[in-house]
N, CA and C atoms as an extended XYZ file, in Angstrom:
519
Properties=species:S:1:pos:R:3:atomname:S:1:resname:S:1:resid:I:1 pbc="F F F"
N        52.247       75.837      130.296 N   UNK     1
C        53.238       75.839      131.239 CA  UNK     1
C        53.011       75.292      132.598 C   UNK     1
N        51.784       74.942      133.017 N   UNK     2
C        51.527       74.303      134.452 CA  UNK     2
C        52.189       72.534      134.143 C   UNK     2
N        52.374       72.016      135.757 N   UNK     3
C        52.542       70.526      135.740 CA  UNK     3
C        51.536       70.179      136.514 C   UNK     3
N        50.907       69.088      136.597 N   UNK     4
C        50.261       68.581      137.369 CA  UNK     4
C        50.368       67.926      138.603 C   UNK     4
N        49.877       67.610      139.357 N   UNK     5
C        50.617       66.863      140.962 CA  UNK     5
C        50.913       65.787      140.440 C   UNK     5
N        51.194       64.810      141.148 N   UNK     6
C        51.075       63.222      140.868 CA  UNK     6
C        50.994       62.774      142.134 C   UNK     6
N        50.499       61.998      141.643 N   UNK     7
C        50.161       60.747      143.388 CA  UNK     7
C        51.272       60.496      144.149 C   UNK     7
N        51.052       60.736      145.911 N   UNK     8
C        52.346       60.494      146.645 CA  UNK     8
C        53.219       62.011      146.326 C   UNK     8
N        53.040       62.683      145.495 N   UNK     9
C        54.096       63.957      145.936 CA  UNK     9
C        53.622       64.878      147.288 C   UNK     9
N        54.536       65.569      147.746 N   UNK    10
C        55.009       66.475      149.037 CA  UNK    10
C        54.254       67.861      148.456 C   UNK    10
N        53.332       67.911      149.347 N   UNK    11
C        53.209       69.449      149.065 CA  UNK    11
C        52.837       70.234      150.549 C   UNK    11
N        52.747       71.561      150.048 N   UNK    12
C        52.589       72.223      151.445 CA  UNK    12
C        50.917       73.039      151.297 C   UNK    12
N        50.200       72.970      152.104 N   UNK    13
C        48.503       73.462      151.461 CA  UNK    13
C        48.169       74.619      153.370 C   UNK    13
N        47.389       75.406      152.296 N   UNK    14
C        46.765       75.980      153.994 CA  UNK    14
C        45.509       75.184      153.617 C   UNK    14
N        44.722       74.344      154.452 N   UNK    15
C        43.695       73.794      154.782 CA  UNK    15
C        42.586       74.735      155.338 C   UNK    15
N        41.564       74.459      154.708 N   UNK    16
C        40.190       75.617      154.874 CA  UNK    16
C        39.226       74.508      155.156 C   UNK    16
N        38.023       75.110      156.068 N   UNK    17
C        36.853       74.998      155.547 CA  UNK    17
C        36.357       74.955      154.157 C   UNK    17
N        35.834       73.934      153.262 N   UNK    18
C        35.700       74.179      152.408 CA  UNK    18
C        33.994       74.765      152.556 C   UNK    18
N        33.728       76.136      151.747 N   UNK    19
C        32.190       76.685      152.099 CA  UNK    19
C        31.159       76.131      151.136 C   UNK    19
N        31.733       75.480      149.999 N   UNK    20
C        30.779       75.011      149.219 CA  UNK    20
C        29.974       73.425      149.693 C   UNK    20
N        30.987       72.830      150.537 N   UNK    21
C        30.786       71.357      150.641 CA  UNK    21
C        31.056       71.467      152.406 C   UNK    21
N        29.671       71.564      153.347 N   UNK    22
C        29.744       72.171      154.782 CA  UNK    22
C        29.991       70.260      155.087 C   UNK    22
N        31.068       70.673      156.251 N   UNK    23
C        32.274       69.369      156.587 CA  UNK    23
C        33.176       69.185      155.795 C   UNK    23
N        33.277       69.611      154.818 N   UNK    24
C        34.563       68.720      154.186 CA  UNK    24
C        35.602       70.147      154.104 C   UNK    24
N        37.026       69.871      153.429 N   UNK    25
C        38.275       70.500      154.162 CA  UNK    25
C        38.565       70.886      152.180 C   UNK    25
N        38.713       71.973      151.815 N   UNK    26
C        39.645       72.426      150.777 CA  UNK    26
C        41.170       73.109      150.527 C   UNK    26
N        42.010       72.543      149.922 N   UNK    27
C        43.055       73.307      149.816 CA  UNK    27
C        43.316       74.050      149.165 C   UNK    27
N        44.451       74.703      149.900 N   UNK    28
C        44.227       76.072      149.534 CA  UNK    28
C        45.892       76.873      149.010 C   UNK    28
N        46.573       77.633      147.928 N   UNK    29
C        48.123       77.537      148.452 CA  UNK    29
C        48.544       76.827      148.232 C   UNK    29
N        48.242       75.441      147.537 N   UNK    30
C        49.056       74.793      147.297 CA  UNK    30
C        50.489       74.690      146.754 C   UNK    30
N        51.798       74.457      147.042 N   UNK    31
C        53.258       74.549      146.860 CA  UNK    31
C        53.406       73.092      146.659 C   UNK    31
N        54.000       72.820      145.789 N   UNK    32
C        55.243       71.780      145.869 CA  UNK    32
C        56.093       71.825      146.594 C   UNK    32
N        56.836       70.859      147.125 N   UNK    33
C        57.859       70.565      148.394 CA  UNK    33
C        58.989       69.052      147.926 C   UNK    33
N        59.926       70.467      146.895 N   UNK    34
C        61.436       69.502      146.738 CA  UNK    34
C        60.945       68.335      147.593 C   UNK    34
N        62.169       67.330      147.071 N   UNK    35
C        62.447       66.263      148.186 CA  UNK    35
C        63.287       67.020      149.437 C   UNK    35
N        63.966       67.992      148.808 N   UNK    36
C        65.272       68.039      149.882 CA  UNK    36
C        64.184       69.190      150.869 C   UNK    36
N        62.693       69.158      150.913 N   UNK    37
C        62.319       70.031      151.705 CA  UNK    37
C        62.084       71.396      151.577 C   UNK    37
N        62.387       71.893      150.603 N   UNK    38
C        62.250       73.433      150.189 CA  UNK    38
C        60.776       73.731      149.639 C   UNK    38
N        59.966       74.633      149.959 N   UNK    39
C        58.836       74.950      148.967 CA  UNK    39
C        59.048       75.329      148.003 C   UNK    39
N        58.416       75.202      146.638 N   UNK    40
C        58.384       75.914      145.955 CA  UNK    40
C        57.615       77.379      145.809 C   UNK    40
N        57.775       77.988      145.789 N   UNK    41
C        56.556       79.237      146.472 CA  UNK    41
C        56.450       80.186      144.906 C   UNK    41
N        55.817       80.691      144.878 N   UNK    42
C        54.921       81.525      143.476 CA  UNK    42
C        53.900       81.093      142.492 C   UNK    42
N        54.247       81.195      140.906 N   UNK    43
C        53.291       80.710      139.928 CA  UNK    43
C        53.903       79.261      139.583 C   UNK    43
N        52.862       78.649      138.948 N   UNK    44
C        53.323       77.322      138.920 CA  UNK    44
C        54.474       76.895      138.276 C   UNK    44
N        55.314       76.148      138.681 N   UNK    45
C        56.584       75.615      138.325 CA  UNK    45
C        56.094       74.437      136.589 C   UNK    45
N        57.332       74.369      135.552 N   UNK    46
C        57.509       73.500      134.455 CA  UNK    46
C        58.200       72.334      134.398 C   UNK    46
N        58.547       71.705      134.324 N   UNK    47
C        59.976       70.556      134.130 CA  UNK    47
C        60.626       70.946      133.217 C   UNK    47
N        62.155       71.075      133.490 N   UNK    48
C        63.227       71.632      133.132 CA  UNK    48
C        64.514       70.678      132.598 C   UNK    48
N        65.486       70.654      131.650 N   UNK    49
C        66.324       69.709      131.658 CA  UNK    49
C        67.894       70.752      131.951 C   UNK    49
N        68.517       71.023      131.972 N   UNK    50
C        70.066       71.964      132.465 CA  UNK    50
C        70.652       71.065      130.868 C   UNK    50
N        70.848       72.377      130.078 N   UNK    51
C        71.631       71.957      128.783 CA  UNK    51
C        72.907       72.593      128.615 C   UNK    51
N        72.866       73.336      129.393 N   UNK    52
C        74.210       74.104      129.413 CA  UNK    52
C        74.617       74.622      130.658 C   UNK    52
N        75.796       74.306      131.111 N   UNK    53
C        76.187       75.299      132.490 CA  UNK    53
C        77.588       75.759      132.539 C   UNK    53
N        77.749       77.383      132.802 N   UNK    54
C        79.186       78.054      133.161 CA  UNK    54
C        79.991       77.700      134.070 C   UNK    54
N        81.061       76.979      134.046 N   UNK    55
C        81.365       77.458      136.015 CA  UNK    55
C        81.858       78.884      136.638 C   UNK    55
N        81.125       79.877      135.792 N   UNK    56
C        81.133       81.200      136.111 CA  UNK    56
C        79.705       81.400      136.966 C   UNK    56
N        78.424       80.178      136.726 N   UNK    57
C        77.631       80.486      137.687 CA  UNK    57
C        76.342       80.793      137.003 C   UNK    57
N        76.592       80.376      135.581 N   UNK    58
C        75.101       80.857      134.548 CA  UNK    58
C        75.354       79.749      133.665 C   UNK    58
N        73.540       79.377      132.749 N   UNK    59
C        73.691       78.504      131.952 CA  UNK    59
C        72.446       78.444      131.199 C   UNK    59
N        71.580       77.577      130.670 N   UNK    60
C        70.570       77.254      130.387 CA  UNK    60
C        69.586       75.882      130.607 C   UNK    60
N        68.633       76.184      130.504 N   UNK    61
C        67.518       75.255      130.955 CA  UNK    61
C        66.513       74.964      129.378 C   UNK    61
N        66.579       74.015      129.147 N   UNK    62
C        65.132       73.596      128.142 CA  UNK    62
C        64.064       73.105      128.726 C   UNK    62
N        62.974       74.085      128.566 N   UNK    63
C        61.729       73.172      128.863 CA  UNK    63
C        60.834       71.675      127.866 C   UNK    63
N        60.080       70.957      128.417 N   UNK    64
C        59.611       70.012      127.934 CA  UNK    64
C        59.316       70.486      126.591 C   UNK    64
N        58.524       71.590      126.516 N   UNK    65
C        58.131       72.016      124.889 CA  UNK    65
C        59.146       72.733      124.275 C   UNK    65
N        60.672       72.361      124.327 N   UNK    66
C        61.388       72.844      123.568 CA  UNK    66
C        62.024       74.942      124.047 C   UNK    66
N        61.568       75.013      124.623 N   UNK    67
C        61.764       76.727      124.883 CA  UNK    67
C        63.470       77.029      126.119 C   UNK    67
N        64.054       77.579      125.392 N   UNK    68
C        65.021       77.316      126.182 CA  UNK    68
C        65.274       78.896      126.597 C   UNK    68
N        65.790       78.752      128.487 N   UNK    69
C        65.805       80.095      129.101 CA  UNK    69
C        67.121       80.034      129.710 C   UNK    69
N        67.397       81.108      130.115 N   UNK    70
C        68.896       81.753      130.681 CA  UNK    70
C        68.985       81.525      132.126 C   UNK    70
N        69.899       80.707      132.815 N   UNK    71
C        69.527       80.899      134.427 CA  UNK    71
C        70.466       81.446      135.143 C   UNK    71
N        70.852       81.980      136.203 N   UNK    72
C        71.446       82.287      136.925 CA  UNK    72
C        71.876       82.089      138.119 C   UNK    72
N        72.774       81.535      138.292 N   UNK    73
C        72.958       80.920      140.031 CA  UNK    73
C        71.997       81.391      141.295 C   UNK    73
N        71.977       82.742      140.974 N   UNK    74
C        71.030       83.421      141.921 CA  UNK    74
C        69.822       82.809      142.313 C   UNK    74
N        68.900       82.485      141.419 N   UNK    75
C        67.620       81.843      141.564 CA  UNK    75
C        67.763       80.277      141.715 C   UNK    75
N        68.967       80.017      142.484 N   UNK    76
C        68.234       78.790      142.912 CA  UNK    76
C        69.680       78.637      144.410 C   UNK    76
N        69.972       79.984      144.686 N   UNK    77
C        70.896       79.784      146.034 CA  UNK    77
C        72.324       79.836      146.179 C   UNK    77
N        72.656       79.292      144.686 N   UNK    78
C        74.182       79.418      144.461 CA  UNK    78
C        74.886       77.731      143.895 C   UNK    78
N        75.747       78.243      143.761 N   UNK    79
C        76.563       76.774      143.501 CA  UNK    79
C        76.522       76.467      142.018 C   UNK    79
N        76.757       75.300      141.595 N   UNK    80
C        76.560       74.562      139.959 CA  UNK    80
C        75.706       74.117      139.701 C   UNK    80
N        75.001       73.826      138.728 N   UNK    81
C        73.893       72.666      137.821 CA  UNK    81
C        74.994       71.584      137.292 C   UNK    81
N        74.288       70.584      137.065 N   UNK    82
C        74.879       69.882      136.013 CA  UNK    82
C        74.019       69.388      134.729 C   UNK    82
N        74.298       69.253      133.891 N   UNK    83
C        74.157       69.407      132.436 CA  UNK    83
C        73.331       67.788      132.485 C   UNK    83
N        72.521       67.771      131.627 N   UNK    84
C        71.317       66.631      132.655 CA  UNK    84
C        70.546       66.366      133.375 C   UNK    84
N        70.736       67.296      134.528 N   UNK    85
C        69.934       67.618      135.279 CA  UNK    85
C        68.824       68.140      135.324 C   UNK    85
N        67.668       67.692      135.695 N   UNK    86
C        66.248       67.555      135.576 CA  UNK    86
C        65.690       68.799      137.250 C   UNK    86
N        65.197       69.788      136.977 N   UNK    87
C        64.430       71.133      137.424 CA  UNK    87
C        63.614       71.421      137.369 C   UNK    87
N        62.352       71.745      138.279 N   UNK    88
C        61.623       72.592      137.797 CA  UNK    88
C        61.600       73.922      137.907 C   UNK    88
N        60.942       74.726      136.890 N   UNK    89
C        61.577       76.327      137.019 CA  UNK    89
C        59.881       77.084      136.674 C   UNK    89
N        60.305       78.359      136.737 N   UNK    90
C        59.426       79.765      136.571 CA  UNK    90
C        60.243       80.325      135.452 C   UNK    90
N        59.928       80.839      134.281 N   UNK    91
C        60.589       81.193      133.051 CA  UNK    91
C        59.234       82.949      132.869 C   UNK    91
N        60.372       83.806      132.554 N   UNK    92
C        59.460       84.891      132.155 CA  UNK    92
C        60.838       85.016      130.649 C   UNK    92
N        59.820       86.800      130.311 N   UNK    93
C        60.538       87.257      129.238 CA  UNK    93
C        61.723       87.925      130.274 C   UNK    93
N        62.836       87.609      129.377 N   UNK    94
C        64.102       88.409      129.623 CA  UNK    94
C        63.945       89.871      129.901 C   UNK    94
N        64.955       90.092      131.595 N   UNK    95
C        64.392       91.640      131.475 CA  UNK    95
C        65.184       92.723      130.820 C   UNK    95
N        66.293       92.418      130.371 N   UNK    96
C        67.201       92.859      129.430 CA  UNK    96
C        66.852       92.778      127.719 C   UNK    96
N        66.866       91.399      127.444 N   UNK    97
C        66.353       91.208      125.716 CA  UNK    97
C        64.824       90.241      126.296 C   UNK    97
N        63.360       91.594      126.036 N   UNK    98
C        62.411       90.852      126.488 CA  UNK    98
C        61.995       89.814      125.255 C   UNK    98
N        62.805       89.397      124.226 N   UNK    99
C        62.856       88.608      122.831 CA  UNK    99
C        63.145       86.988      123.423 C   UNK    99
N        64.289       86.948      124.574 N   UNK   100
C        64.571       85.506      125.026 CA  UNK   100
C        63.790       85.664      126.789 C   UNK   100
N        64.071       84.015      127.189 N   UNK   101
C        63.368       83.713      128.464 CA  UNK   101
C        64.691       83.766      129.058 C   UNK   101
N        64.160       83.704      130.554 N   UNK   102
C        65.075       83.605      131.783 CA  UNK   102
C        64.211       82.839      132.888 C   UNK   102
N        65.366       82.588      133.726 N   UNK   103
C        64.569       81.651      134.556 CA  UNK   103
C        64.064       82.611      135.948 C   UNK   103
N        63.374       82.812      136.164 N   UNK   104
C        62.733       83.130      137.384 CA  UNK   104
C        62.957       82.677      138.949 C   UNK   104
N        62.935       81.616      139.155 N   UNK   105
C        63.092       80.407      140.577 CA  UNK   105
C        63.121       79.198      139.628 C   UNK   105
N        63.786       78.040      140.544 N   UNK   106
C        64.419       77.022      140.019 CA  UNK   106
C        64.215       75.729      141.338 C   UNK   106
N        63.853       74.804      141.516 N   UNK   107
C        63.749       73.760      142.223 CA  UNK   107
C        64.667       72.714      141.790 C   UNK   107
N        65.705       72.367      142.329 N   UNK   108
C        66.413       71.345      141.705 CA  UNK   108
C        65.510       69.981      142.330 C   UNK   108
N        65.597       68.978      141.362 N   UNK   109
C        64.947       67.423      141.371 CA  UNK   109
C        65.578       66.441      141.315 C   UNK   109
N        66.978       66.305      140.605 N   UNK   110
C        67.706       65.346      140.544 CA  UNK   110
C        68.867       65.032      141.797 C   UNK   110
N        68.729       65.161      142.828 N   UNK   111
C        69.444       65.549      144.322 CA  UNK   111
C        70.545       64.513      144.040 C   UNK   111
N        70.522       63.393      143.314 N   UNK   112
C        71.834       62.507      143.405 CA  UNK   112
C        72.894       63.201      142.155 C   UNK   112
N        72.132       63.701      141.196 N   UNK   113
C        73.481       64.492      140.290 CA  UNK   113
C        73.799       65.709      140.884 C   UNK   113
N        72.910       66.366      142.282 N   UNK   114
C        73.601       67.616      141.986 CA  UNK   114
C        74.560       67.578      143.286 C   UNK   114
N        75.000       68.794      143.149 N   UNK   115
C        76.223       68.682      143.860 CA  UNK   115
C        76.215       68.451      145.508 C   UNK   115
N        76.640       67.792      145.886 N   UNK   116
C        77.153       67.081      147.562 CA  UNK   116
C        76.669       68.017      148.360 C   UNK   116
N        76.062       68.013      149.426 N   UNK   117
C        75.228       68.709      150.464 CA  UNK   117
C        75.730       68.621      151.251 C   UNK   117
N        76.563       68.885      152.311 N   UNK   118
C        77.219       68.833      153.935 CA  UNK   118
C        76.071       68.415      154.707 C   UNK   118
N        76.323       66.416      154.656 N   UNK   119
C        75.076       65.974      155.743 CA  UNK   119
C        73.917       66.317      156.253 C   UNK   119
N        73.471       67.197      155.855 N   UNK   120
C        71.724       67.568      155.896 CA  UNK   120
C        70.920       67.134      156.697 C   UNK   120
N        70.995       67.114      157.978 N   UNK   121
C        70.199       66.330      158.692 CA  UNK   121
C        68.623       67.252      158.888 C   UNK   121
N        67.190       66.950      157.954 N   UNK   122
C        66.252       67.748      157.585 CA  UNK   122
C        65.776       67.130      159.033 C   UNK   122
N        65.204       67.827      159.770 N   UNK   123
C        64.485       67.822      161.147 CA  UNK   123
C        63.324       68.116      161.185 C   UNK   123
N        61.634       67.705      161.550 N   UNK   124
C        60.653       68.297      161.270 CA  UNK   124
C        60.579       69.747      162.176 C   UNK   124
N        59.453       70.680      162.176 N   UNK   125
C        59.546       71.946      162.552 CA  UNK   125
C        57.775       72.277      162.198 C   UNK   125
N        58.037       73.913      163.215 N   UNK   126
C        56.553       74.319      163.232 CA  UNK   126
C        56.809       75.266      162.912 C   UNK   126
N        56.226       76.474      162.045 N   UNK   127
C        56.253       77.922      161.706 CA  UNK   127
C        55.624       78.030      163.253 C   UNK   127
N        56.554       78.915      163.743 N   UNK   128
C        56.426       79.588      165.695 CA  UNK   128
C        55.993       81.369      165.481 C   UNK   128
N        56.765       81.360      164.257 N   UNK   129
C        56.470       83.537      164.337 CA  UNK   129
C        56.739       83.226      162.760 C   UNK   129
N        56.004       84.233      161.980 N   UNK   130
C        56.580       84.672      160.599 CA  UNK   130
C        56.325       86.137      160.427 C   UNK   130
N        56.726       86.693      160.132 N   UNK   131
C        56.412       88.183      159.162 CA  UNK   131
C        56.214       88.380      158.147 C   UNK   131
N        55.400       88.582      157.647 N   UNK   132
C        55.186       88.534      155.901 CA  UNK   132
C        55.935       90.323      155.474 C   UNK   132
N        55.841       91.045      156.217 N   UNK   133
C        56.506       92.288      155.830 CA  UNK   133
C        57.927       92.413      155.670 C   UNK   133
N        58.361       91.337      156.445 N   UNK   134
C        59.836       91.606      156.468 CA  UNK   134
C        60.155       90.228      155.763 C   UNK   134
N        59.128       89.599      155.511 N   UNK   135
C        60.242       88.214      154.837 CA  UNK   135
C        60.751       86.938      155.453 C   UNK   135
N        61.307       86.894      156.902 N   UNK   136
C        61.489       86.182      158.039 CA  UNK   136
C        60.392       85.583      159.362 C   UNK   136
N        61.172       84.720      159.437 N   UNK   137
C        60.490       84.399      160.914 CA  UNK   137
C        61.417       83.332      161.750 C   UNK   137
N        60.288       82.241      162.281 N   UNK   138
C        60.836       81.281      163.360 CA  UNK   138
C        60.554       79.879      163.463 C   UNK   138
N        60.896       79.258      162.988 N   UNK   139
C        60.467       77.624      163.060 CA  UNK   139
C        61.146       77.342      164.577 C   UNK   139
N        60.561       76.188      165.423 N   UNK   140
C        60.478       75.465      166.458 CA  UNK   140
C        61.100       74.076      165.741 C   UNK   140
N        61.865       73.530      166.006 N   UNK   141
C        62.060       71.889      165.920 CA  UNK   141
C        61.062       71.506      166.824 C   UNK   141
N        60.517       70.419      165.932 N   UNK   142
C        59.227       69.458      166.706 CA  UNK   142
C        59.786       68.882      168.216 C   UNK   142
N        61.328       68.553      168.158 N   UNK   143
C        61.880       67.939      169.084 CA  UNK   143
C        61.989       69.069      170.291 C   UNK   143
N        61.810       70.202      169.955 N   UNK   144
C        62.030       71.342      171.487 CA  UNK   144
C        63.517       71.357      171.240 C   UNK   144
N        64.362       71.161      170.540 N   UNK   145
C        65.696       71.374      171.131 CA  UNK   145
C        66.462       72.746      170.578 C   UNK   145
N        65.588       73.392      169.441 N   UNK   146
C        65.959       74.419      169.091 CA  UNK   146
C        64.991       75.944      168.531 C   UNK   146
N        64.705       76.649      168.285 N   UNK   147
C        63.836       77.608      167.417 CA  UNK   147
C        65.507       78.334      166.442 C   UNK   147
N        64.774       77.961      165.227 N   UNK   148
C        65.292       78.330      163.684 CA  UNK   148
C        64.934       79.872      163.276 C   UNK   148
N        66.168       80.536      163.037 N   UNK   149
C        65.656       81.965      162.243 CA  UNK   149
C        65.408       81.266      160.537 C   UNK   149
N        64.684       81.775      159.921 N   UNK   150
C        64.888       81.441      158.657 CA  UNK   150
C        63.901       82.570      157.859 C   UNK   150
N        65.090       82.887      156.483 N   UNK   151
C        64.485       83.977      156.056 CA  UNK   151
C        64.135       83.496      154.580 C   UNK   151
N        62.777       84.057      154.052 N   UNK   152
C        62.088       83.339      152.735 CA  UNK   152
C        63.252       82.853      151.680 C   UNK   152
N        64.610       83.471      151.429 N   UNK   153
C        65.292       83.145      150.264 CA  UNK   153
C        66.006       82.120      150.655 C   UNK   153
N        65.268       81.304      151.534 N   UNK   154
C        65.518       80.176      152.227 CA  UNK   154
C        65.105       79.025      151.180 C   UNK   154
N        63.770       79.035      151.028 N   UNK   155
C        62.946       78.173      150.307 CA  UNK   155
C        62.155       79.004      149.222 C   UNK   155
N        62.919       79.802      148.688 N   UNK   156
C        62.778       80.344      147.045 CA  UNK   156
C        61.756       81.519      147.635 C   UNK   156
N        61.713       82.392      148.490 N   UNK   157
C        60.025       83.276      148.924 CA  UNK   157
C        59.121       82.907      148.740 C   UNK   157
N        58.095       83.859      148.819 N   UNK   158
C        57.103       83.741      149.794 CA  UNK   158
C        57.133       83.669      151.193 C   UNK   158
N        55.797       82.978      151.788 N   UNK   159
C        55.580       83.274      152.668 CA  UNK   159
C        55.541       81.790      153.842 C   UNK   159
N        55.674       81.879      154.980 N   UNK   160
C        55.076       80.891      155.778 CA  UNK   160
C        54.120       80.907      156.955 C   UNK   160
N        53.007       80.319      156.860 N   UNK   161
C        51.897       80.648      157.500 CA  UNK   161
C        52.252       79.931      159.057 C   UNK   161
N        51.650       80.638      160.514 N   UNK   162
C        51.772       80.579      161.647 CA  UNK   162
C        51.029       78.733      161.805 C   UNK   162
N        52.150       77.960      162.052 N   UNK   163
C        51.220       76.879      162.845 CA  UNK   163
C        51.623       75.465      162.258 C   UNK   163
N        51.882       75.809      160.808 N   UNK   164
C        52.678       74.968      159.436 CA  UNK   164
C        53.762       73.972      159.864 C   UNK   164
N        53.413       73.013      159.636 N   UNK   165
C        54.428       71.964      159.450 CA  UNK   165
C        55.288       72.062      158.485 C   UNK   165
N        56.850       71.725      159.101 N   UNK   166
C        57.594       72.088      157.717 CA  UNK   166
C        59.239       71.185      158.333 C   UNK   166
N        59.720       71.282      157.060 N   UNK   167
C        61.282       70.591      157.338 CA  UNK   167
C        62.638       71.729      157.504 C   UNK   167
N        63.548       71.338      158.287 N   UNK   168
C        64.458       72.588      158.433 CA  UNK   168
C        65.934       72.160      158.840 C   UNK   168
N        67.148       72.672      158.458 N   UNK   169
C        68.303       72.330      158.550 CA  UNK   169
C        68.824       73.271      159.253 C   UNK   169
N        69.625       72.883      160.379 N   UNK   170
C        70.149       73.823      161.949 CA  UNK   170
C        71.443       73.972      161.257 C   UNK   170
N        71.630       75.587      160.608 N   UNK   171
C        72.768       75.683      160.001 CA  UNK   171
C        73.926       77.046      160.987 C   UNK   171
N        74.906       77.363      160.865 N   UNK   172
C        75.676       78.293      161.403 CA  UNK   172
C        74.615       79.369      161.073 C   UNK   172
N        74.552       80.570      161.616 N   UNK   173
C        74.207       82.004      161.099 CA  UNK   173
C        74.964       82.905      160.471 C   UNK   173
C-alpha cells in the first residue's frame, strides 16, 4: 500500500541534523503536498481511481491493486468526486462491516476534473503559532499583509510545525 516519491514532487519535511552522517541534513515527516497546496498528513497515502459517486455525497474509490473502498464526502472537505478521477487515499477496514474498506483521508490529484474552485489565489506563508493540543494555529503571509487562522481539517490533520513554509488561501471566517 505505500507510493513512492517521484522526482520534482512537493513535499513538506522537518529537516534535522542528520546524527549518523555529522554535516549533512536528514528528513524527517515527510508529507506529500497536493498541487492545490494541502498536506497530506498521516500513514502513507495509495493511488486511487473514483468509480462511483452519489450526489448524495458518498461513492467509491478503486485502488491500483484492484481493492475497492467506500468514501465519504467528509474525508476530503465536502463537495463531489467525479467518476475518473484520479486520488490518493488512506483505506482501513470498515468501521461498521469490518469485511469491506473505507476511505480514511483523500487527496484529490486531478484539479482540472474536479470541481471549480472560487479563484484561489495560494499565497506563500510561515507557521507563526500552532497548537498541537487544540489542532489550530497561525500562518503569517510571507508578504506581511495578513496572519491566517487555520485549523488542521484544513489540510486533512495533523500537525504544523513553528517556522514551516507553507501555502494558504485568505478565506471569509
Amino acid at each position: 500500500g505505500t507510493v513512492n516519491l517521484t522526482r520534482g514532487e512537493l513535499v513538506s519535511a522537518l529537516i534535522v541534523e542528520d546524527a549518523q552522517n555529522p554535516g549533512k541534513w536528514a528528513a524527517q515527516d515527510v508529507r506529500r503536498v497536493a498541487r492545490h497546496g494541502k498536506i497530506a498528513a498521516g500513514p502513507p497515502m495509495e493511488l486511487a481511481e473514483v468509480v462511483e459517486w452519489q450526489d448524495r455525497g458518498f461513492g467509491f474509490v478503486q485502488t491500483s491493486d484492484g481493492r475497492r473502498a467506500y468514501v465519504h464526502h467528509s474525508k476530503f472537505g465536502g463537495g463531489d468526486l467525479v467518476v475518473g478521477e484520479h486520488v490518493e487515499v488512506t483505506i482501513s477496514p470498515d468501521k461498521i462491516n469490518p469485511s469491506k474498506l473505507m476511505v480514511e483521508s483523500l487527496v484529490r490529484l486531478d484539479l482540472d476534473q474536479a470541481e471549480p474552485e472560487l479563484n484561489e489565489a495560494w499565497e506563500p506563508g510561515i507557521v507563526a503559532e500552532w497548537y498541537d493540543d487544540k489542532g489550530y494555529g497561525f500562518v503569517d503571509l510571507v508578504d506581511g499583509s495578513q496572519r491566517l487562522y487555520v485549523h488542521h481539517t484544513a489540510f486533512g490533520g495533523g500537525s504544523l510545525t513553528l517556522g514551516e513554509q507553507c501555502e494558504a488561501v485568505a478565506a471569509p471566517d
